[in-house]
N, C-alpha and C positions, 0 to 999 in steps of 0.2 A: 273134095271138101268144099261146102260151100261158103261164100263168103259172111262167117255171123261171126262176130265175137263172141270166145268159148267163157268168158267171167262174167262180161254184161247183156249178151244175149242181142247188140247194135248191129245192125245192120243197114243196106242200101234206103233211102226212102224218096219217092219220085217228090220232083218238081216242076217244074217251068219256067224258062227261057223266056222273060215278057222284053219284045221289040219297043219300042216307043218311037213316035215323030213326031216332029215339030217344036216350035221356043216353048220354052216355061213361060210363064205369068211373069215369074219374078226379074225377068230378062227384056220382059217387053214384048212379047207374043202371046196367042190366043191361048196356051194350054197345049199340054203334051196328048196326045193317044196313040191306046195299044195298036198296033197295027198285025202283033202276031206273036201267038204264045208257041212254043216248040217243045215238047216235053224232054226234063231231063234228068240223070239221075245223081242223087247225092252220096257219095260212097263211102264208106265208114276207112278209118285211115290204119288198116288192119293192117299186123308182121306175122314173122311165125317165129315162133319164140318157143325154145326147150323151159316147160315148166315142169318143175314136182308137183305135184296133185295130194292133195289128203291122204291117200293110201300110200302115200309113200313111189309109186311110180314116177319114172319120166318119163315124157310126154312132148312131142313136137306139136304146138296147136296155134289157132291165127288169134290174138287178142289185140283188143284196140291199142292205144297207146295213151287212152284217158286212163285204162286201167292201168296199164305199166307205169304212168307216173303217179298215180294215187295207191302203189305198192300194195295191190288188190293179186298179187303175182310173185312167186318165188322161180327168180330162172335162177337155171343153171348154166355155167360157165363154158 
């Protein structure tokens, strides 16, 4: 199963890790710079939750939890 949310369809989406050196301005220094970006990934905050589905099935599936709280989701007990 891969990692998607099965109601909103969210998933992982890349980023990056930016290092900085040096004072700020606002501190009394010449300015920050990047010294090193690291790629990283942002992950969606998926469970796996028994839902009923439109037809009437139950169904074990991973849905986020933006959906579970915006009752976008009928689990079962």
């Amino acid at each position: 199963m891969s990692r998607i949310c099965f109601i909103t369809g969210k998933s992982q989406v890349k980023g990056s890790r930016i290092r900085r050196r040096g004072q700020t301005k606002k501190s009394g220094g010449i300015g920050t710079h990047v010294i090193k970006r690291t790629r990283r990934v942002f992950k969606a905050n998926l469970q796996r939750v028994r839902v009923v589905l439109p037809s009437g099935e139950v169904r074990r599936v991973l849905v986020c939890v933006k959906a579970i709280k915006a009752g976008k989701v009928r689990k079962v007990a």
